[in-house]
KEKE-3310 file (N, C-alpha, C; in steps of 0.2 Angstrom, whole numbers, plus 5000, padded with zeros to 4 digits):
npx = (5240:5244:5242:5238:5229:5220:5212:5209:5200:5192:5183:5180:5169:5161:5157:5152:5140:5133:5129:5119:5109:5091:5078:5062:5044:5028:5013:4995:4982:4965:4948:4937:4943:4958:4974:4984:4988:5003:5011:5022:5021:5010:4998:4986:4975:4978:4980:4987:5002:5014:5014:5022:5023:5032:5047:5052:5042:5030:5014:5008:4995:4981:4967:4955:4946:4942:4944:4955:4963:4967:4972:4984:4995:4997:5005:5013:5022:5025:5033:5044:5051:5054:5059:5067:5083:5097:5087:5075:5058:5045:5029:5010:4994:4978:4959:4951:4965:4974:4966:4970:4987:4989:4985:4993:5006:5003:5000:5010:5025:5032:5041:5053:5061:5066:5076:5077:5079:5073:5070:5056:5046:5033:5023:5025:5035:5051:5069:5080:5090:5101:5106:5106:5094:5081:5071:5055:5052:5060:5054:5051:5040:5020:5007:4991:4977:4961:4960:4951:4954:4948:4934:4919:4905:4895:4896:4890:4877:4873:4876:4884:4889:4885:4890:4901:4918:4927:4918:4910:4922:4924:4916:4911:4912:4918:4931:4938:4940:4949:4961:4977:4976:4985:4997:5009:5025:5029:5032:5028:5009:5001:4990:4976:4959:4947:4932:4921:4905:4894:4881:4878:4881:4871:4872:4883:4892:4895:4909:4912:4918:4911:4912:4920:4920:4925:4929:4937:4945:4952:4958:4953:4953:4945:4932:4920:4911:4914:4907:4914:4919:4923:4929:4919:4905:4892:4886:4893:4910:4925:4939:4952:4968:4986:4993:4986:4972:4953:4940:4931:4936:4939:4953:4966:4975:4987:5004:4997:4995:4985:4984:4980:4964:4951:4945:4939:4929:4932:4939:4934:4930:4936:4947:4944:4952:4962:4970:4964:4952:4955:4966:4974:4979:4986:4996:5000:5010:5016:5024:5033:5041:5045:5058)
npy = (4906:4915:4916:4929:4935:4927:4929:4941:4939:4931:4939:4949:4939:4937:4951:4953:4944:4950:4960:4958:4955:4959:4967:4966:4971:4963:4964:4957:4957:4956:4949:4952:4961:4969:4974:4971:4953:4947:4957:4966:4977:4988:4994:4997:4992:4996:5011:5026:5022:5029:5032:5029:5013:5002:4995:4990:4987:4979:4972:4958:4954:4944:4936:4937:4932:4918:4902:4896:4891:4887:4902:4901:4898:4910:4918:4910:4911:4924:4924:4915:4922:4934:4932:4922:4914:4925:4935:4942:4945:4956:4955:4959:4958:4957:4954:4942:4937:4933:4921:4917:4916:4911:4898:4894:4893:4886:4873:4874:4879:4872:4864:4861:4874:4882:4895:4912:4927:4940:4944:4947:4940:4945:4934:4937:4926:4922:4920:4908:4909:4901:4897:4885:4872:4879:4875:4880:4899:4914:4924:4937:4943:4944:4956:4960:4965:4968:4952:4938:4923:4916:4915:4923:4928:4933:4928:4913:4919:4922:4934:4939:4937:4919:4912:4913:4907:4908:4916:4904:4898:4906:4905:4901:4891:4883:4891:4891:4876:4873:4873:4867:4882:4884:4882:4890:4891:4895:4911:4924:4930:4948:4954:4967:4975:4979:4989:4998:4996:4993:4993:4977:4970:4964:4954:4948:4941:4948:4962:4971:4976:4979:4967:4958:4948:4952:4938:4931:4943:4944:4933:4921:4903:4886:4881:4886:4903:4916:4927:4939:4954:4973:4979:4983:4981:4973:4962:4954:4943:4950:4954:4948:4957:4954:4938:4933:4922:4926:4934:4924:4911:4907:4904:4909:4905:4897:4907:4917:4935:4949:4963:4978:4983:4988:4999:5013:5010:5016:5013:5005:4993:4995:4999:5008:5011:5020:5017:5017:5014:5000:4998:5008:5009:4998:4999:5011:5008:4997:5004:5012:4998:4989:4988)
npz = (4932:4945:4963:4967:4957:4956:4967:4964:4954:4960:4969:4959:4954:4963:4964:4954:4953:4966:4961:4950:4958:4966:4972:4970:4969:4969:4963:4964:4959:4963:4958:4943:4926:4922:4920:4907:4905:4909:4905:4915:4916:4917:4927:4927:4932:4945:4948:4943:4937:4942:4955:4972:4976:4981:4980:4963:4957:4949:4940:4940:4933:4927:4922:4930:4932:4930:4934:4951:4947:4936:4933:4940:4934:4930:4941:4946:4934:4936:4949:4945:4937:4947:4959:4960:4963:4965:4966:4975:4982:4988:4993:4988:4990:4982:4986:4979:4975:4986:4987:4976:4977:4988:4985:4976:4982:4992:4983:4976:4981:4985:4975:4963:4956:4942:4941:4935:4922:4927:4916:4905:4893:4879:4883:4899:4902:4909:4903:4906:4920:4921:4934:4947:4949:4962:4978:4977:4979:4982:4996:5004:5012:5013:5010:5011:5005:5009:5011:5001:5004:5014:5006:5000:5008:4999:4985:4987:4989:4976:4972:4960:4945:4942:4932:4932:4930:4943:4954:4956:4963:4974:4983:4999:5008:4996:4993:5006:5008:4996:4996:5009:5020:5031:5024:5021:5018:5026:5026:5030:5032:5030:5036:5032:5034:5031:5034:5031:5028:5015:5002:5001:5015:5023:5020:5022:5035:5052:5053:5040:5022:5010:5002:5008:5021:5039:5044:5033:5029:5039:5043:5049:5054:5049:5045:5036:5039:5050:5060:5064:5072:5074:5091:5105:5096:5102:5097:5090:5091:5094:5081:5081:5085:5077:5079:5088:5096:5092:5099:5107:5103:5089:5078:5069:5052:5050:5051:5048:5050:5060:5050:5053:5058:5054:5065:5064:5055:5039:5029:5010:4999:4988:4973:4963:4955:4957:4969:4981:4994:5005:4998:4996:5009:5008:4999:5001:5015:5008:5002:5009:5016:5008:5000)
capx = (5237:5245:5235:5234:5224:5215:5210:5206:5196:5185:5182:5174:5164:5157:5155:5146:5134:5129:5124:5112:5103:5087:5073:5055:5037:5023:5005:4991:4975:4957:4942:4937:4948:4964:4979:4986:4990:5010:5012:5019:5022:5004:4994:4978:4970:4976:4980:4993:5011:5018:5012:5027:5022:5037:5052:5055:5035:5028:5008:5006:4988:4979:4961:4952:4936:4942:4947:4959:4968:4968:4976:4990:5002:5002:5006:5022:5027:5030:5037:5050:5054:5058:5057:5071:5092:5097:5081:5068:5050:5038:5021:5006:4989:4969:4954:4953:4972:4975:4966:4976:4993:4989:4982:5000:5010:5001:5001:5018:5029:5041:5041:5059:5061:5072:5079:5076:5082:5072:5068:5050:5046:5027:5019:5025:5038:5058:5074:5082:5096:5109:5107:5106:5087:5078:5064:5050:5053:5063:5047:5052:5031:5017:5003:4985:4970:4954:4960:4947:4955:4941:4929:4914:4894:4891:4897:4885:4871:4875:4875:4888:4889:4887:4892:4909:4921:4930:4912:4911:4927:4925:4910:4915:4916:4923:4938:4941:4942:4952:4970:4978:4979:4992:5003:5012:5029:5034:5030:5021:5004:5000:4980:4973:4955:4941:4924:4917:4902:4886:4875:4880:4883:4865:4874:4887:4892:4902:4911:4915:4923:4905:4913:4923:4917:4932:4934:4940:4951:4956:4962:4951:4953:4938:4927:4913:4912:4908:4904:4918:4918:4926:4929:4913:4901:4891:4883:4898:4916:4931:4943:4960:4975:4989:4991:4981:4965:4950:4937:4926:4943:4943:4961:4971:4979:4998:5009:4995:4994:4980:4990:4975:4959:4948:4941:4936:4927:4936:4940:4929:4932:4937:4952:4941:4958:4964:4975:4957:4952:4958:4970:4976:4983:4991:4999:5007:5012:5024:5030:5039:5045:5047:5061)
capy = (4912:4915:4917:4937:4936:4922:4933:4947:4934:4927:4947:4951:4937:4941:4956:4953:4940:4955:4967:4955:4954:4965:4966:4968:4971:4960:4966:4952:4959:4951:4952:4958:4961:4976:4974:4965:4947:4945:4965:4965:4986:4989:4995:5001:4989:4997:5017:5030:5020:5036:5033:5023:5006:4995:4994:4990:4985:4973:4971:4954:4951:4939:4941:4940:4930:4913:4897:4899:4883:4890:4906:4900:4898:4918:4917:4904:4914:4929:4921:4912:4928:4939:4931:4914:4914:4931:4939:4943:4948:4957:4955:4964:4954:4959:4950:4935:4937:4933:4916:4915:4915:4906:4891:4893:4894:4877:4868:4873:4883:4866:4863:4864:4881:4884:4904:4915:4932:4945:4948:4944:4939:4946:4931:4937:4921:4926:4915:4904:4912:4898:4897:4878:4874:4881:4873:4886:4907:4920:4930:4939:4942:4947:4963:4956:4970:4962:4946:4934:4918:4912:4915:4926:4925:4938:4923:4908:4921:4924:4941:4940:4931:4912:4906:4915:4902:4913:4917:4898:4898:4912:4903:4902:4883:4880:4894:4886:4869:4873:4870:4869:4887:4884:4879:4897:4888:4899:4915:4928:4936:4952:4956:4972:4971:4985:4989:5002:4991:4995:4989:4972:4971:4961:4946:4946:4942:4954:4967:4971:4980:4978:4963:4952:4949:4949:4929:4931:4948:4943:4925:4916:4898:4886:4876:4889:4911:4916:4934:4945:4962:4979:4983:4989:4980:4968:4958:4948:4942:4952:4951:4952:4962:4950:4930:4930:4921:4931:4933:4917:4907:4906:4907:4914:4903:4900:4914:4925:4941:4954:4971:4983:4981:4996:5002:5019:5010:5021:5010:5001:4986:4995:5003:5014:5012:5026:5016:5020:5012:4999:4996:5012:5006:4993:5003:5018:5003:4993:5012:5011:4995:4985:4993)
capz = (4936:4952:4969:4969:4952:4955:4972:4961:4948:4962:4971:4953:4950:4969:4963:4947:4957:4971:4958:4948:4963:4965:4975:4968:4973:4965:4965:4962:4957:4963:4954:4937:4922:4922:4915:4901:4907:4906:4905:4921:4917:4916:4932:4925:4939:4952:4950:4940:4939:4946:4962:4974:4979:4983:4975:4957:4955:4946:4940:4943:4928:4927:4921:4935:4930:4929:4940:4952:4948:4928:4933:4946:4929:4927:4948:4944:4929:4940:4953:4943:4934:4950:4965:4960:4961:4969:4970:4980:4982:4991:4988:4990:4986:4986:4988:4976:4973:4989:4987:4972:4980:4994:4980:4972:4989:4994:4981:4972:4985:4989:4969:4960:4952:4937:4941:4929:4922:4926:4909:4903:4885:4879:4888:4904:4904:4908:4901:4913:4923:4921:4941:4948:4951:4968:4979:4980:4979:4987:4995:5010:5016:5008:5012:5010:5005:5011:5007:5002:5004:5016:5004:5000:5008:4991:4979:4991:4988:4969:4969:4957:4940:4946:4929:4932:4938:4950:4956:4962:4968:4981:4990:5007:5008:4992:4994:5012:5006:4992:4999:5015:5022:5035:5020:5016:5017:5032:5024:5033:5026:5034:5034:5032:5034:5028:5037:5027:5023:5015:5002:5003:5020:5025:5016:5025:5042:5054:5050:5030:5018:5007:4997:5012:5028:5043:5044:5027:5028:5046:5041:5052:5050:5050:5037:5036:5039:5057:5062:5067:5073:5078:5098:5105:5095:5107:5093:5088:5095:5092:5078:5088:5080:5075:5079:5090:5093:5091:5106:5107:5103:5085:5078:5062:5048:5053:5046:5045:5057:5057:5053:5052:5060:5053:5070:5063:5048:5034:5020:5010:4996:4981:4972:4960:4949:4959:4973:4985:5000:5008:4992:4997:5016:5009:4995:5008:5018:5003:4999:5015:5018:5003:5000)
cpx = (5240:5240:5232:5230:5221:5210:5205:5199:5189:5181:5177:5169:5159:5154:5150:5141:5129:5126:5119:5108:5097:5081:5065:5049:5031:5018:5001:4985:4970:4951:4942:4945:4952:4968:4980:4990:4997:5015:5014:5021:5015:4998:4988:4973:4971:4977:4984:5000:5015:5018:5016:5022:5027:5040:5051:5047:5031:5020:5007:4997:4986:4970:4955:4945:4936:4944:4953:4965:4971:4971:4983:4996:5004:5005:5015:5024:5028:5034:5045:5053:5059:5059:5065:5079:5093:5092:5076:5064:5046:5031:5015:4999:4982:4965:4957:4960:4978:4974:4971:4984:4992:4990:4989:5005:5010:5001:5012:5026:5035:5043:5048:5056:5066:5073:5080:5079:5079:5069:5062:5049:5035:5023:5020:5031:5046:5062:5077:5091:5103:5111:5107:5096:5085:5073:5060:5053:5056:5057:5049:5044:5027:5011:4998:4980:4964:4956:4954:4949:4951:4934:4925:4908:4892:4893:4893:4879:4871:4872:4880:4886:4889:4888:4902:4915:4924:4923:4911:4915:4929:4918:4914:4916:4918:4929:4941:4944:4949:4961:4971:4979:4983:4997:5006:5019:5033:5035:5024:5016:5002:4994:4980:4963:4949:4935:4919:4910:4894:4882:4876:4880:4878:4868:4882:4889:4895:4901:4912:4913:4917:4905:4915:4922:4925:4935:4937:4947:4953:4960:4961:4950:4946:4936:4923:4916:4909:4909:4909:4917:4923:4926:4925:4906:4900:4888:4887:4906:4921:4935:4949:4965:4981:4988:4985:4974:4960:4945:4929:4929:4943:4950:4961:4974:4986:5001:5003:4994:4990:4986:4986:4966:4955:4941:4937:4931:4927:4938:4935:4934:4938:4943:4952:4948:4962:4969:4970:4957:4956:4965:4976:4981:4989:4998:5004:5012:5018:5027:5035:5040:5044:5050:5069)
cpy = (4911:4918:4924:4938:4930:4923:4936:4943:4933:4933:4947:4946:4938:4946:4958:4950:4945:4958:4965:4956:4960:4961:4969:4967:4970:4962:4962:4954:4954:4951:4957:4959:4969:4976:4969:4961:4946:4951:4964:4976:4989:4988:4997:5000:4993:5007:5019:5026:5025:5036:5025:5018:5000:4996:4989:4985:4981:4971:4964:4954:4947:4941:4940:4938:4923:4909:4899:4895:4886:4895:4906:4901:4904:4919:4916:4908:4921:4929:4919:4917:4931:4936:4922:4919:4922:4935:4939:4948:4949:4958:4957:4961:4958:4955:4942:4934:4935:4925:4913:4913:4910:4898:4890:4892:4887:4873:4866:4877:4878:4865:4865:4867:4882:4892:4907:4921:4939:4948:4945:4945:4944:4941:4931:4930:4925:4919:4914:4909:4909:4895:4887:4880:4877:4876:4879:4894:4908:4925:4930:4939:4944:4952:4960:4961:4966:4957:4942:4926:4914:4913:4922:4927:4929:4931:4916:4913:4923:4931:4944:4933:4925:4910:4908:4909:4905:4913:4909:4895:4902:4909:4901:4895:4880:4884:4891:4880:4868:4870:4871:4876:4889:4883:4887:4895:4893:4906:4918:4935:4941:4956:4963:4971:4978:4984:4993:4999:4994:4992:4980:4968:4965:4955:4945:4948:4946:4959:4965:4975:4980:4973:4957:4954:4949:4942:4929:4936:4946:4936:4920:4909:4894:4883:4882:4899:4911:4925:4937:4952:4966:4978:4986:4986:4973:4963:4952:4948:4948:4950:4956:4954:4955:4941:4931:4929:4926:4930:4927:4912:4906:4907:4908:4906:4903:4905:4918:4929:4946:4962:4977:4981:4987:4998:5008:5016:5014:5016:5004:4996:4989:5001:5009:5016:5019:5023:5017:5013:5008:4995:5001:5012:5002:4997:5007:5012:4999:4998:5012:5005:4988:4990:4986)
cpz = (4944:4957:4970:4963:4954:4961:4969:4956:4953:4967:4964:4953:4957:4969:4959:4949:4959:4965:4952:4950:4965:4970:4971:4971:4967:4969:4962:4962:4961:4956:4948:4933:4924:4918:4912:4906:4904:4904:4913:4922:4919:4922:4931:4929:4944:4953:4944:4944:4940:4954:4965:4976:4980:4978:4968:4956:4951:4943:4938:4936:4928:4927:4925:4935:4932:4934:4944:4951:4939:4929:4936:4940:4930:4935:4949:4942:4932:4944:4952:4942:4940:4957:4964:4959:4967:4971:4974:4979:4988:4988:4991:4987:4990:4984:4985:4975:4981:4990:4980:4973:4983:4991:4979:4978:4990:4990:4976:4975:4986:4982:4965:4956:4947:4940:4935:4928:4924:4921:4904:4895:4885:4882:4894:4905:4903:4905:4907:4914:4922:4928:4941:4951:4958:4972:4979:4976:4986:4988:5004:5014:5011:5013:5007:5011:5006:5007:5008:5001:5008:5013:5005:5002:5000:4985:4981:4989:4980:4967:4963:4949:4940:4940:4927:4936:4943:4954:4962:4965:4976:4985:4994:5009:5004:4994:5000:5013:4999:4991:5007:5016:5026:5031:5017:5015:5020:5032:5028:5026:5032:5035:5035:5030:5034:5032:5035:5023:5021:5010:5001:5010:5024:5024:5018:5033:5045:5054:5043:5028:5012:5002:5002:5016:5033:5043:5039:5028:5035:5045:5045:5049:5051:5041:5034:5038:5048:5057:5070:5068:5074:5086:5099:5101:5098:5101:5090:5092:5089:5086:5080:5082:5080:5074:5085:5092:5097:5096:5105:5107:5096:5083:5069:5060:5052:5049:5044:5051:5053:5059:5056:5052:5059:5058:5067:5056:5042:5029:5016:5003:4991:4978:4967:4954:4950:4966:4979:4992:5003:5004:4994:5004:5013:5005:4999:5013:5013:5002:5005:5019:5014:4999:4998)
residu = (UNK:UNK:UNK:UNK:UNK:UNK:UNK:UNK:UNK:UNK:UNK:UNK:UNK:UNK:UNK:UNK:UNK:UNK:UNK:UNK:UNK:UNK:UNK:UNK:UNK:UNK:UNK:UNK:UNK:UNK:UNK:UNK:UNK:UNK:UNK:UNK:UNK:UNK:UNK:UNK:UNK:UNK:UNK:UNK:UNK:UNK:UNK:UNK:UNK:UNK:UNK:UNK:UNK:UNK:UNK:UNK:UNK:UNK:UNK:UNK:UNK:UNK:UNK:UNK:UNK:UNK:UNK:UNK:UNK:UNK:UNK:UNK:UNK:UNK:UNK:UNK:UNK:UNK:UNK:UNK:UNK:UNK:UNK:UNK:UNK:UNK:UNK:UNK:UNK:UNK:UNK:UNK:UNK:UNK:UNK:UNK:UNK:UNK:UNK:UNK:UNK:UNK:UNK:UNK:UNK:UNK:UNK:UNK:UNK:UNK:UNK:UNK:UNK:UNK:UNK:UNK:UNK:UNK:UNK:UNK:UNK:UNK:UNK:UNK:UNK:UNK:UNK:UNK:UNK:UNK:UNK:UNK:UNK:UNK:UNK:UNK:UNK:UNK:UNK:UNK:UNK:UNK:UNK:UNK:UNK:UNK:UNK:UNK:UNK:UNK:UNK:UNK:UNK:UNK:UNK:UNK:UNK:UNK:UNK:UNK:UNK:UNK:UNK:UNK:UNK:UNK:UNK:UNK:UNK:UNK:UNK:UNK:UNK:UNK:UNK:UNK:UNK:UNK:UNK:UNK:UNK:UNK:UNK:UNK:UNK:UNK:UNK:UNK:UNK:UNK:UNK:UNK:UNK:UNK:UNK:UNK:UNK:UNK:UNK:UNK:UNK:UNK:UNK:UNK:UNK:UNK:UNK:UNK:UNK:UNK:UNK:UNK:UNK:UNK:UNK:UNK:UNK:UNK:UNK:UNK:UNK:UNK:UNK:UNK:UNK:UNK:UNK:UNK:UNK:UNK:UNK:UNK:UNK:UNK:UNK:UNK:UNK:UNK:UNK:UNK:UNK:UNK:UNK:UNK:UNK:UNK:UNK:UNK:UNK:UNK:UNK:UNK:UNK:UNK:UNK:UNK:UNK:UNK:UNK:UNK:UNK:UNK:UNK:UNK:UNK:UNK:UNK:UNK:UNK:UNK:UNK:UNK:UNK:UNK:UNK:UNK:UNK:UNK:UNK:UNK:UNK:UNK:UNK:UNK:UNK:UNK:UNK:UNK:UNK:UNK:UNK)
# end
């Protein structure tokens, strides 16, 4: 083979490389059963699959009841799928699914990765790409609907099924103890944070979404929940807009930034299976720039 084909030989295989590569957007469910576990076509959790949400979209299931430690697998087996070898991932996480990643992040984000092919069998698991292994995932950031990674006060007062194990994993000093939360492994989380709170509201401190109080959607760090607010109410300290710290001097997790602070109290917890409140921010938000 002379040089000008052996040119042209390694032009195509650079060619054929770039156009394997793909960009996708994983959505990670909280609370409560949705879609089929390992279906990742199958949005029934969060709205009509017609409605944009991030490129080349992904439902992320997982059933939504159980440990957070027992569900990280279906977490991994997405990750590997679309997020290893040339690809990349945005990702888009709500309430408990937000301590679910985080769990998965911190404990297995440095972790050699086989690359996979994009192409998922019925258990959600894909075939190996043939690539050389990875550390970690390709995850450009992620977009966080009331995340509840700082826990719940509504799961410390068991207003919820307490022989759910999710249920005792979302109490406020189990979820905060549960891994390091500075450990995103350099990856930015980008908070969106609901105020529409009502009947619940008494059991939780702050401001809140009627399910997570701000220390939690804001990404306040800390052992314990403290009593964050809107601008304007004198009863508690501010929760500030991005890194920085919030007015009393608590501070934020590393890599996370408060995107949307709901001054006008307009969105409340829940996604009604319609893309709804503050589900619905994050939603319009991946439509335009998880891309």
């Amino acid at each position: 083979m002379n040089k000008k084909h052996a040119l042209c030989t390694l032009c195509l295989l650079g060619a054929a490389s770039f156009a394997h590569s793909a960009n996708y957007t994983l959505w990670i469910n909280g609370r409560n059963p949705g879609g089929t576990p390992g279906n990742y076509s199958d949005f029934r959790y969060w709205g009509p699959d017609s409605v944009p949400a991030g490129v080349n979209k992904k439902a992320v299931n997982w059933d939504g009841r159980s440990s957070i430690a027992s569900q990280s697998g279906r977490v991994r087996d997405a990750l590997d799928c679309f997020c290893t070898g040339n690809n990349w991932c945005y990702i888009a996480s709500y309430s408990a699914g937000d301590l679910l990643l985080g769990y998965t992040l911190a404990n297995y984000g440095g972790s050699q990765r086989q690359p996979r092919n994009a192409t998922p069998n019925a258990a959600g698991v894909c075939g190996a790409s043939g690539a050389s292994p990875q550390a970690g995932w390709n995850i450009k950031w992620v977009r966080v609907a009331s995340g509840a990674a700082g826990g719940s006060e509504i799961a410390d007062a068991g207003a919820w099924t307490t022989s759910e194990p999710l249920v005792q994993d979302l109490k406020v000093g189990t979820a905060r103890a549960m891994y390091n939360h500075n450990a995103t492994r350099n990856i930015w989380f980008y908070m969106y944070a609901g105020a529409r709170g009502t009947a619940y509201s008494f059991l939780l401190p702050g401001q809140d979404d009627e399910v997570v109080a701000y220390h939690s959607s804001g990404a306040a760090a800390g052992s314990g929940g403290r009593s964050l607010c809107n601008p304007g109410d004198w009863l508690c300290d501010d929760l500030r807009l991005g890194t920085a710290a919030n007015q009393g001097g608590s501070t934020k997790w590393s890599y996370h930034s408060v995107e949307l602070r709901d001054d006008g109290e307009d969105y409340n917890h829940y996604g009604d299976g319609n893309w709804a409140g503050i589900i619905g921010v994050v939603r319009a938000a991946m439509a335009t720039t998880a891309n």
